[in-house]
Backbone as a printed PyTorch tensor [residue, N CA C, xyz], in Angstrom:
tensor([[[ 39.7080,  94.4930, 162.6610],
         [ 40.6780,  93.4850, 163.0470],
         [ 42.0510,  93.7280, 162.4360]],

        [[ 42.1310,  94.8490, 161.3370],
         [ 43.2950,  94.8980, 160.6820],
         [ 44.0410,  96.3380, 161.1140]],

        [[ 43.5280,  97.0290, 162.6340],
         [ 43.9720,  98.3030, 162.4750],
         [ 45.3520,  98.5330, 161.9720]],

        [[ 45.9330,  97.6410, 162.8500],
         [ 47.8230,  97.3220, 162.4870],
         [ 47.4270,  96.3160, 161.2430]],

        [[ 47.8780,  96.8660, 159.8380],
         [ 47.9540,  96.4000, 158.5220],
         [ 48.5960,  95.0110, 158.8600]],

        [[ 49.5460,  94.9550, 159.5870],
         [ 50.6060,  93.5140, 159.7540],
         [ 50.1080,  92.5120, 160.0450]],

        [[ 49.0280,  93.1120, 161.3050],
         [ 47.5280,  91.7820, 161.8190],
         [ 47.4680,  91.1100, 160.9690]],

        [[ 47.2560,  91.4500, 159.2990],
         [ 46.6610,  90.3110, 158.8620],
         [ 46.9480,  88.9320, 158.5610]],

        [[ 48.7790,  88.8360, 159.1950],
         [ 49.5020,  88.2770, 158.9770],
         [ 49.2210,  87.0220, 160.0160]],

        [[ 48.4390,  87.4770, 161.1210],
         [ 48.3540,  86.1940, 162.3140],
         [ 46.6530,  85.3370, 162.3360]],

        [[ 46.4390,  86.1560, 161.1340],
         [ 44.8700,  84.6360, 160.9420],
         [ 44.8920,  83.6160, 160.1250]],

        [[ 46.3740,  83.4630, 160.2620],
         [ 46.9070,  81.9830, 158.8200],
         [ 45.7060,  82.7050, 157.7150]],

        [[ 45.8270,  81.1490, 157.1990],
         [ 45.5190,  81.2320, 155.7140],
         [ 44.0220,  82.2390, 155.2560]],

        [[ 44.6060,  82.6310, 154.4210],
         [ 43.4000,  83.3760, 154.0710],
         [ 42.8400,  82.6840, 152.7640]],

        [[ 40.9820,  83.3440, 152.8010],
         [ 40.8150,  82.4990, 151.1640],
         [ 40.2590,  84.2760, 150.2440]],

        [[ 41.1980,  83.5760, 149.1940],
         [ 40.9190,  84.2490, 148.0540],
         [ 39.7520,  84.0190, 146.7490]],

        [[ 39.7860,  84.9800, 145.9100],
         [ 38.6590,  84.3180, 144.7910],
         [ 38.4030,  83.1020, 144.4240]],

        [[ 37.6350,  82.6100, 144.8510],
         [ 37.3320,  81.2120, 144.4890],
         [ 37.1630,  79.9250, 145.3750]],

        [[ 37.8810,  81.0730, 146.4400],
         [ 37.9940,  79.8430, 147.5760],
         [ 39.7000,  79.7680, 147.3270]],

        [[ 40.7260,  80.0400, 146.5380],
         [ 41.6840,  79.6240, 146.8650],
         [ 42.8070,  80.2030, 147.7940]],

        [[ 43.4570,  79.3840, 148.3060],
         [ 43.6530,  79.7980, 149.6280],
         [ 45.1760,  80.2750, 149.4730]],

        [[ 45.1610,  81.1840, 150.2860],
         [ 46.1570,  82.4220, 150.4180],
         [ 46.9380,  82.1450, 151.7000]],

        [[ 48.6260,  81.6040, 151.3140],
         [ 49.2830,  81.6870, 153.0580],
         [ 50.4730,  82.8590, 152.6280]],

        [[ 50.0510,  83.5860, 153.3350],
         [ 50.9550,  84.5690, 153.7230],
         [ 52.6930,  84.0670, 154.4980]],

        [[ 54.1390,  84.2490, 153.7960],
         [ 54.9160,  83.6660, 154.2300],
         [ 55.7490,  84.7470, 155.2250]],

        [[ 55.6220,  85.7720, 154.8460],
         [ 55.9920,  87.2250, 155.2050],
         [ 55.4160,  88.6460, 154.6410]],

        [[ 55.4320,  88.9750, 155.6050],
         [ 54.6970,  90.7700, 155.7510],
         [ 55.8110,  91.8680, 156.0130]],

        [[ 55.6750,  92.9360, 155.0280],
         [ 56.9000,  93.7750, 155.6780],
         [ 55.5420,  95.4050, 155.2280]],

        [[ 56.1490,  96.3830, 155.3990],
         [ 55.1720,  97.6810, 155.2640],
         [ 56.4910,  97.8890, 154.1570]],

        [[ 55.2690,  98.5360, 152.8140],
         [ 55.1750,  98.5720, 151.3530],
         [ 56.5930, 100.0520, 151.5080]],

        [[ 57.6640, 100.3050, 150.6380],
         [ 58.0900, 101.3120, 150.6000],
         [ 57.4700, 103.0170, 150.1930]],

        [[ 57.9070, 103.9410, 151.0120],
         [ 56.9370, 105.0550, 150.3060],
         [ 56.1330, 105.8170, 151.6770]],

        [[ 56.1680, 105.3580, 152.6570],
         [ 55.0490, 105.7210, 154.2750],
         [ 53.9460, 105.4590, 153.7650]],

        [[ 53.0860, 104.4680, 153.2460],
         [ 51.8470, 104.3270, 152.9610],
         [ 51.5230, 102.9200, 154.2090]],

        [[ 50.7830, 103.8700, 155.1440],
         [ 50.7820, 102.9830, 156.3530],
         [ 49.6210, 101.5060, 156.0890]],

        [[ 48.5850, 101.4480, 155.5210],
         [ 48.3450, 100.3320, 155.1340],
         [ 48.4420,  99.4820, 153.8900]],

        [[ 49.8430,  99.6710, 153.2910],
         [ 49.9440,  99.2720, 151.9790],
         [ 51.2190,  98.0920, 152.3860]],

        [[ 51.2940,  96.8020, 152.1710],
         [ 51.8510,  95.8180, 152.6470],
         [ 52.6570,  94.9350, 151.5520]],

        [[ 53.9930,  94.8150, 151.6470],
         [ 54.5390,  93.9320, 150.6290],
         [ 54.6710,  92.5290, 150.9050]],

        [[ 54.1330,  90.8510, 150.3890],
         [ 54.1060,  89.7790, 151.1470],
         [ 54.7950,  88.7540, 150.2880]],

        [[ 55.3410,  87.8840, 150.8260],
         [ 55.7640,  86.7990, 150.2260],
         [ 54.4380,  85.4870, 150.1880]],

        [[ 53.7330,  85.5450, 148.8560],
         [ 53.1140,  84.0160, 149.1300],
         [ 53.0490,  82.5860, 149.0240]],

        [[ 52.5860,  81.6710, 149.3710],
         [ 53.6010,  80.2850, 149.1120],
         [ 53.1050,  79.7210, 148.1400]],

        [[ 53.8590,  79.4380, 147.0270],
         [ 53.8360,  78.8300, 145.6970],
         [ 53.6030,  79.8130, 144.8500]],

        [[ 54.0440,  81.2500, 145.0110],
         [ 54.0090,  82.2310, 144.4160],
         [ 55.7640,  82.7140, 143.9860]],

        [[ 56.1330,  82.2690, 142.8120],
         [ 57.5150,  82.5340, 142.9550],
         [ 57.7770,  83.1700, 141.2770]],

        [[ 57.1660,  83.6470, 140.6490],
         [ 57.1370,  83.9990, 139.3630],
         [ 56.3750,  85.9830, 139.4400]],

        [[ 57.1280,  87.0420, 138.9900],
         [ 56.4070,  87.8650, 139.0840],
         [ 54.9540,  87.8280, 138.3350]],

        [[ 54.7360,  87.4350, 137.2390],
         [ 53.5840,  86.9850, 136.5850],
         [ 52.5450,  86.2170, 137.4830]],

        [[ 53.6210,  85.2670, 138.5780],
         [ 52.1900,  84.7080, 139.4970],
         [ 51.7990,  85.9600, 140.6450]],

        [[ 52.8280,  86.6140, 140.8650],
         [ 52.0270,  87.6790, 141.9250],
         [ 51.2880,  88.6120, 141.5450]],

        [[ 51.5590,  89.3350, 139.8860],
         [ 50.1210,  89.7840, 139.4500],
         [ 49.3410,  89.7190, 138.7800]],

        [[ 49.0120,  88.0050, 138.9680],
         [ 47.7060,  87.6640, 138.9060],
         [ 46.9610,  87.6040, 140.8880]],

        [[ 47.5750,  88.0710, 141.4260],
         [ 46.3220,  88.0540, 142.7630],
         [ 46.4130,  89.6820, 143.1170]],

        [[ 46.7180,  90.6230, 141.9210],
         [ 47.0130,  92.1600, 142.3520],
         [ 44.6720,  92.0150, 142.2510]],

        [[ 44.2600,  92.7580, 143.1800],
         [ 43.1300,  93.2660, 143.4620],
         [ 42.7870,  92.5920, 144.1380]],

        [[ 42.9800,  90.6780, 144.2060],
         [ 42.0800,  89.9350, 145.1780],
         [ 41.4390,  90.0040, 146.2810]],

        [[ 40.0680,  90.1850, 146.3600],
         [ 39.8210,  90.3870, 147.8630],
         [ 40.0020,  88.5810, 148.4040]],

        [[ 40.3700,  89.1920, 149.5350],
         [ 40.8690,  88.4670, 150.4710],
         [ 40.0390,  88.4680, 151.8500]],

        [[ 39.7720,  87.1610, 152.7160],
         [ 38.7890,  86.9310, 153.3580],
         [ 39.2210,  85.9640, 154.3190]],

        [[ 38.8320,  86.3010, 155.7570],
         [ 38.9380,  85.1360, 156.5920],
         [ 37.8480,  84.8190, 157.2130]],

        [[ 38.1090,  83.0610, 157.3940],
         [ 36.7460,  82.5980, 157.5280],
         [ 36.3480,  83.6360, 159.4480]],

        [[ 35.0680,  83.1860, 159.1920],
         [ 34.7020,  83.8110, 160.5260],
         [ 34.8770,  83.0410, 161.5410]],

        [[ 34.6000,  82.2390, 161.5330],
         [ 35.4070,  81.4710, 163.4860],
         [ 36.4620,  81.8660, 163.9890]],

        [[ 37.8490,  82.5920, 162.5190],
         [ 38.9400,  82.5350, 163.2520],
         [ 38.8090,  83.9160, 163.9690]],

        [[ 37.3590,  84.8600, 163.7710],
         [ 37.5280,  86.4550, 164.6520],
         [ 36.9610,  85.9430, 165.8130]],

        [[ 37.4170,  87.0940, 166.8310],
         [ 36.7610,  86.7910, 168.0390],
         [ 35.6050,  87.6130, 168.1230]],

        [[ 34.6640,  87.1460, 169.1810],
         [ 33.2930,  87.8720, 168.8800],
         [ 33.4740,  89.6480, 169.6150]],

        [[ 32.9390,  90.3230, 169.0060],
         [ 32.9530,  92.0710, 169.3330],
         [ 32.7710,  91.9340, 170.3900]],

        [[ 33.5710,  92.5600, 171.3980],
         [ 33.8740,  92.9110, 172.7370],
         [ 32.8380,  94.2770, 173.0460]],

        [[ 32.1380,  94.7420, 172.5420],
         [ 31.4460,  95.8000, 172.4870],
         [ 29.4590,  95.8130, 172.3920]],

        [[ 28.7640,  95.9420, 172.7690],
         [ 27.3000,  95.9140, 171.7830],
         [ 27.4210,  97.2290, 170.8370]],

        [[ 28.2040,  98.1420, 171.0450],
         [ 28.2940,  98.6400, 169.5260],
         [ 29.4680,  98.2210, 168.2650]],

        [[ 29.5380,  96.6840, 168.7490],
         [ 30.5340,  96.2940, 167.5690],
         [ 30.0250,  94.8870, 167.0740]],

        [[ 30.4460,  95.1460, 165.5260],
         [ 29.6410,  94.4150, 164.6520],
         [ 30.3790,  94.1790, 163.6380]],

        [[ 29.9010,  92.8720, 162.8700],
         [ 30.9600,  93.0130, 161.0870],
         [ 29.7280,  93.6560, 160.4640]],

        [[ 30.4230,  93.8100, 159.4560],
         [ 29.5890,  94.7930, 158.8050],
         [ 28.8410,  93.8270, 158.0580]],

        [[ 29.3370,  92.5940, 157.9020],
         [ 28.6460,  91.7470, 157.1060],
         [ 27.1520,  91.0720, 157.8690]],

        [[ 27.4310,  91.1940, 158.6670],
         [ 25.8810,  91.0480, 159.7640],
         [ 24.9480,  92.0380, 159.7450]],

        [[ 25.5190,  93.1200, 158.7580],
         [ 24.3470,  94.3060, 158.2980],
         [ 23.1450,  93.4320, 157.1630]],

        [[ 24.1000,  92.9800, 156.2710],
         [ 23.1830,  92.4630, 155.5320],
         [ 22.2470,  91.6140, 155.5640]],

        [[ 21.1960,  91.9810, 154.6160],
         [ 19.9080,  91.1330, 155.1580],
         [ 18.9870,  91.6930, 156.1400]],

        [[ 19.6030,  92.1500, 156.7500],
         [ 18.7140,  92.8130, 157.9840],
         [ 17.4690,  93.8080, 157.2930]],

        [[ 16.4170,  93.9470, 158.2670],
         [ 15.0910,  94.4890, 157.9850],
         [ 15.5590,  95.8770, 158.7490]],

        [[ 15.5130,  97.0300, 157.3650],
         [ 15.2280,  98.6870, 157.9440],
         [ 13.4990,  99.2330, 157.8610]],

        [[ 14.4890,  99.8730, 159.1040],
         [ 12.7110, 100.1510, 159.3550],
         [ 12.2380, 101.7860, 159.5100]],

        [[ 11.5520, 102.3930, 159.8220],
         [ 11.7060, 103.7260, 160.0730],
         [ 11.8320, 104.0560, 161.3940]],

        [[ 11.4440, 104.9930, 162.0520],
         [ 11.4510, 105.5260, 162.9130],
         [ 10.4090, 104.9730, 164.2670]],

        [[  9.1950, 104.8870, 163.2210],
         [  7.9730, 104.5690, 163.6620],
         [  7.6260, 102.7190, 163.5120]],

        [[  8.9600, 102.3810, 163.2000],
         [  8.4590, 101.0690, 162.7540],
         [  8.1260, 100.1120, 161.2240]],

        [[  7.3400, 101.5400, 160.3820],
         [  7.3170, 100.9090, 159.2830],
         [  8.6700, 100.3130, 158.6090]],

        [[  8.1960,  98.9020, 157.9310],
         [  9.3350,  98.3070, 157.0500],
         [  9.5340,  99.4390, 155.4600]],

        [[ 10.7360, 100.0080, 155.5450],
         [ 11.1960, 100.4250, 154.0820],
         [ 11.9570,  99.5160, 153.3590]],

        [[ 12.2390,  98.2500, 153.4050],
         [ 13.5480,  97.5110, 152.9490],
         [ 14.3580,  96.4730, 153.5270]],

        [[ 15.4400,  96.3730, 152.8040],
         [ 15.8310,  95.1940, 153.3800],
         [ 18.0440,  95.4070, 153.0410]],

        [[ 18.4800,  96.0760, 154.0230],
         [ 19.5730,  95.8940, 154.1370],
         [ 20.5310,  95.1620, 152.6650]],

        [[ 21.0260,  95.6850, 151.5200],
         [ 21.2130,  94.7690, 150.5240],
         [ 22.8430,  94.6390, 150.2970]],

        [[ 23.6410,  95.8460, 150.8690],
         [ 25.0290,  95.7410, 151.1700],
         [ 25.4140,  96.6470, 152.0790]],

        [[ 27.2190,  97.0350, 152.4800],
         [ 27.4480,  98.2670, 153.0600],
         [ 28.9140,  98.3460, 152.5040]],

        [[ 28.4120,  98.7290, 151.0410],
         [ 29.7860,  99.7580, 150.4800],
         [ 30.3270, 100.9590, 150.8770]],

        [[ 31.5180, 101.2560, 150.6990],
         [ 32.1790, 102.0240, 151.1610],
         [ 33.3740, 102.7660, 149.8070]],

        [[ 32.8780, 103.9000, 149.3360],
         [ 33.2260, 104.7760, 148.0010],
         [ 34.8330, 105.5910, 147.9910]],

        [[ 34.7460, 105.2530, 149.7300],
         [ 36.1420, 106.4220, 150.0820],
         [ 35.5200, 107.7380, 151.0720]],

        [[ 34.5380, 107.8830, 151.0520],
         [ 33.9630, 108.3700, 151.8210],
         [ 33.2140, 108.0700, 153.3280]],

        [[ 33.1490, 106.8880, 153.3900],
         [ 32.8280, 106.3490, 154.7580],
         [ 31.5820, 105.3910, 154.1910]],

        [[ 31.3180, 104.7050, 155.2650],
         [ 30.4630, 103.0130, 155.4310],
         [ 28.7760, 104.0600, 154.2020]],

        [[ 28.5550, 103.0700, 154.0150],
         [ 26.8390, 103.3050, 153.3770],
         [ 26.2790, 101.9640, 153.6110]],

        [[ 25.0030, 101.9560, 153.7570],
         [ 23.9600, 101.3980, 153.7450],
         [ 22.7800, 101.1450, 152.4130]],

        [[ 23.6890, 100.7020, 151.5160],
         [ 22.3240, 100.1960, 150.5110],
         [ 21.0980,  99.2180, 150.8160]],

        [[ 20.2230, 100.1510, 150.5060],
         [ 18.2730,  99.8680, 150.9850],
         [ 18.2920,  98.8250, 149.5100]],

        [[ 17.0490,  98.0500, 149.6800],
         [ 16.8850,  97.1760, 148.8410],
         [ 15.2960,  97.4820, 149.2820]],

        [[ 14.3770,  98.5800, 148.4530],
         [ 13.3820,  98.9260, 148.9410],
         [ 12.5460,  97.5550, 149.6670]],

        [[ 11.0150,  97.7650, 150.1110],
         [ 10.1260,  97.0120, 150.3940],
         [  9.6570,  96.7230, 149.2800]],

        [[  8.8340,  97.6300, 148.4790],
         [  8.2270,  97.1960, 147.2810],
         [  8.6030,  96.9570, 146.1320]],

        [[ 10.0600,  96.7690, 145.9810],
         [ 11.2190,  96.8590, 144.6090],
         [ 11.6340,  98.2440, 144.2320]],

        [[ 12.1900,  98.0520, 143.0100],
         [ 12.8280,  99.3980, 142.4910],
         [ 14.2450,  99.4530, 142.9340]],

        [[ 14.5360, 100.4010, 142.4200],
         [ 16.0410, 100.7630, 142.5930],
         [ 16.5060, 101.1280, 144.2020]],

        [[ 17.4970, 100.5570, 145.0350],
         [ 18.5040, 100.5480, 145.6280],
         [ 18.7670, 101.8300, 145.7690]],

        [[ 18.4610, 102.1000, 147.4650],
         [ 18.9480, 104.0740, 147.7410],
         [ 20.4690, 103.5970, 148.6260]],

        [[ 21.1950, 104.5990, 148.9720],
         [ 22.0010, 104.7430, 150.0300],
         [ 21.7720, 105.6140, 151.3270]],

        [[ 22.5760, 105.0910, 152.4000],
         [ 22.0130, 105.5190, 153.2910],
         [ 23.2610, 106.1650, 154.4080]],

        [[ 23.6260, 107.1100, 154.3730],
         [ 25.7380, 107.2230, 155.2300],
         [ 24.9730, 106.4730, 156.8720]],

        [[ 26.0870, 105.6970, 156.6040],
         [ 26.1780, 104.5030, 158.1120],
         [ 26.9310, 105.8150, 159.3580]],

        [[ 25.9200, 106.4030, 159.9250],
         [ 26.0060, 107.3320, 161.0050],
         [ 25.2330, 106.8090, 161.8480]],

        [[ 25.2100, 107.7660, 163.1560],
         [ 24.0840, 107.5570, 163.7550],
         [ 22.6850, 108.6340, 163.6850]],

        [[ 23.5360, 109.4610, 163.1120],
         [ 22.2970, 110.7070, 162.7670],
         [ 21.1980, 109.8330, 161.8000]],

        [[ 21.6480, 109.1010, 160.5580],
         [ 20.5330, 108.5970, 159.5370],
         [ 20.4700, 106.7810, 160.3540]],

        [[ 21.8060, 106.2590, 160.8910],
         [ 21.2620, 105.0660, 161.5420],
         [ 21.0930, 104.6160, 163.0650]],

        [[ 20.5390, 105.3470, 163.6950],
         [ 20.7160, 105.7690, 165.1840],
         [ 20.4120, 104.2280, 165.5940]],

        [[ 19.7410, 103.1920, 165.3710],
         [ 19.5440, 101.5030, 165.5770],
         [ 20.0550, 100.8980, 165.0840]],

        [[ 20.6630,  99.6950, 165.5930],
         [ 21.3900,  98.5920, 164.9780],
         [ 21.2730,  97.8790, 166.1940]],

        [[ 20.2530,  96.7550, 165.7010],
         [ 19.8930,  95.6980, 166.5520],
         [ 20.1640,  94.1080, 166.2060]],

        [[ 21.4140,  93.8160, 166.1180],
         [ 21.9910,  92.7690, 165.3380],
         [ 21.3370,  91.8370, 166.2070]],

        [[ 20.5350,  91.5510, 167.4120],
         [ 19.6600,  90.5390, 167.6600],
         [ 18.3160,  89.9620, 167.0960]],

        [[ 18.1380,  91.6860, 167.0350],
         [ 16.6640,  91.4800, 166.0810],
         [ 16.1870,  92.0140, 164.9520]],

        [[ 17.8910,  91.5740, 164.1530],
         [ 17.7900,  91.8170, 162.8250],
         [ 17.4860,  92.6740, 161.7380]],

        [[ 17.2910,  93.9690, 162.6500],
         [ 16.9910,  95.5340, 162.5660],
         [ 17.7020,  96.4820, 162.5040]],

        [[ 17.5760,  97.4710, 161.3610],
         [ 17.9420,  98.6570, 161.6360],
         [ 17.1820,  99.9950, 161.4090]],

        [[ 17.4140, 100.8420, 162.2210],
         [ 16.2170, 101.7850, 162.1710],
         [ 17.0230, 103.0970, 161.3680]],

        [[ 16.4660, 103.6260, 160.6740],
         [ 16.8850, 104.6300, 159.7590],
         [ 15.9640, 105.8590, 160.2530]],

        [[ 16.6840, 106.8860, 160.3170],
         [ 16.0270, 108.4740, 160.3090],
         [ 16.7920, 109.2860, 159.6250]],

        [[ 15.6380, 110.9830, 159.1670],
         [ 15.6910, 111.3300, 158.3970],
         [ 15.8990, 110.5460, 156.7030]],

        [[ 14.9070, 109.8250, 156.8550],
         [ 14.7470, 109.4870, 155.5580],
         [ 14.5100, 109.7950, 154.3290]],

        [[ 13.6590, 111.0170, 154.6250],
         [ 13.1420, 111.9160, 153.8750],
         [ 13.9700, 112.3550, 153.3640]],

        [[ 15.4230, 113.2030, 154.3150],
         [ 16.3370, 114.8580, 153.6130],
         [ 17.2110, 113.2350, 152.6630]],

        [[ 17.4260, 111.5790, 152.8870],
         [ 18.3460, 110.6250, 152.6420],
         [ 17.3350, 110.6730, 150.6810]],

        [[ 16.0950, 109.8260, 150.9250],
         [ 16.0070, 110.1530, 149.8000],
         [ 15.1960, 111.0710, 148.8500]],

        [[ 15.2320, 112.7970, 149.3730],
         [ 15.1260, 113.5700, 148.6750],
         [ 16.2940, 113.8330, 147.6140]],

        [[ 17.2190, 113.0320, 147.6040],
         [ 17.9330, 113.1760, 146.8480],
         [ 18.5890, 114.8480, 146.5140]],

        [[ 19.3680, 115.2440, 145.8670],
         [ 20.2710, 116.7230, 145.7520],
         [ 18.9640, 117.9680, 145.2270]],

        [[ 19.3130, 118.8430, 145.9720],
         [ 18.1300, 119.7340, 145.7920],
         [ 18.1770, 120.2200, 144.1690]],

        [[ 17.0610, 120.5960, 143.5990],
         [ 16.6550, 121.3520, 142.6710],
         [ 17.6940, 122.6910, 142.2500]],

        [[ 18.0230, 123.0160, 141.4170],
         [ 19.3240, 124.3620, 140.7920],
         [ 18.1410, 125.4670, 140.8570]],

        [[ 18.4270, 126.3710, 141.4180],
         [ 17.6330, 127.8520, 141.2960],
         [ 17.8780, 128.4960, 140.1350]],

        [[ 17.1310, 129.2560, 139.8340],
         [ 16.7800, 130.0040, 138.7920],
         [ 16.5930, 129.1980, 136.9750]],

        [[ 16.9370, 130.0550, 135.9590],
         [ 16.5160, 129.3580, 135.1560],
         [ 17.2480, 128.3880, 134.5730]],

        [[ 16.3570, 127.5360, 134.2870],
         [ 17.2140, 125.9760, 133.6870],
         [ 17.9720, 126.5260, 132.2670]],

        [[ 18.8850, 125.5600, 132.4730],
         [ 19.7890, 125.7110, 131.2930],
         [ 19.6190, 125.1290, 129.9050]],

        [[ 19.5160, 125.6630, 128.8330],
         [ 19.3520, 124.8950, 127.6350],
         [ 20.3390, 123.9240, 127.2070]]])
């Protein structure tokens, strides 16, 4: 919803940590060509000390104000979560537990079936070829090469 950085300027108020709410008074693009980096005026923000205290805030709009995905391959990503992964064949491995993103592109953190530690999964279609946001599913392949984790170093181990 934000391809044009400026967009974010037309879903009124936004809420910030805590719930407190964020009105954007003006948007201009940040000096430097950094195409999504945005300089804003906010209201009741008039002290440099008050503007960085909201430097990192994530920032959030409620969901009614998006319109629904024009697409069946479009989705928030936040409708990933929760969802039941499954394999190929059906079996349940887990349970959808976030979909961080490192700088490298979308992931899929597993929240196994039987506990334990949290795998990742790259949000493709090669490892997530299903996404059935009706029926609360996603189907994962190659699971195996996902968590064989980084191969073994050849030859002899190092002291």
């Amino acid at each position: 919803y934000t391809g044009d950085p400026l967009a974010i300027g037309g879903y009124g108020p936004l809420l910030g940590t805590g719930g407190r709410k964020i009105v954007l008074l003006s948007l201009r693009p940040a000096a430097g060509g950094v195409p999504d980096m945005l300089v804003a005026r906010v209201e009741g923000v008039t002290t440099r000390e008050g503007a960085e205290a909201l430097n990192r805030m994530a920032l959030a709009v409620p969901r009614g104000r998006l319109s629904p995905p024009e697409d069946a391959d479009e989705f928030l990503l936040a409708d990933l979560v929760g969802m039941a992964a499954r394999d190929e064949g059906g079996a349940p491995l887990g349970t959808v537990a976030d979909v961080p993103n490192y700088g490298g592109g979308d992931l899929l953190e597993i929240r196994p079936e039987g506990g334990g530690p949290t795998w990742l999964v790259p949000f493709t279609r090669t490892f997530v070829p299903v996404v059935d946001i009706a029926g609360r599913v996603v189907v994962l392949a190659d699971i195996d090469e996902v968590e064989a984790g980084p191969p073994e170093p050849e030859g002899p181990a190092a002291a």
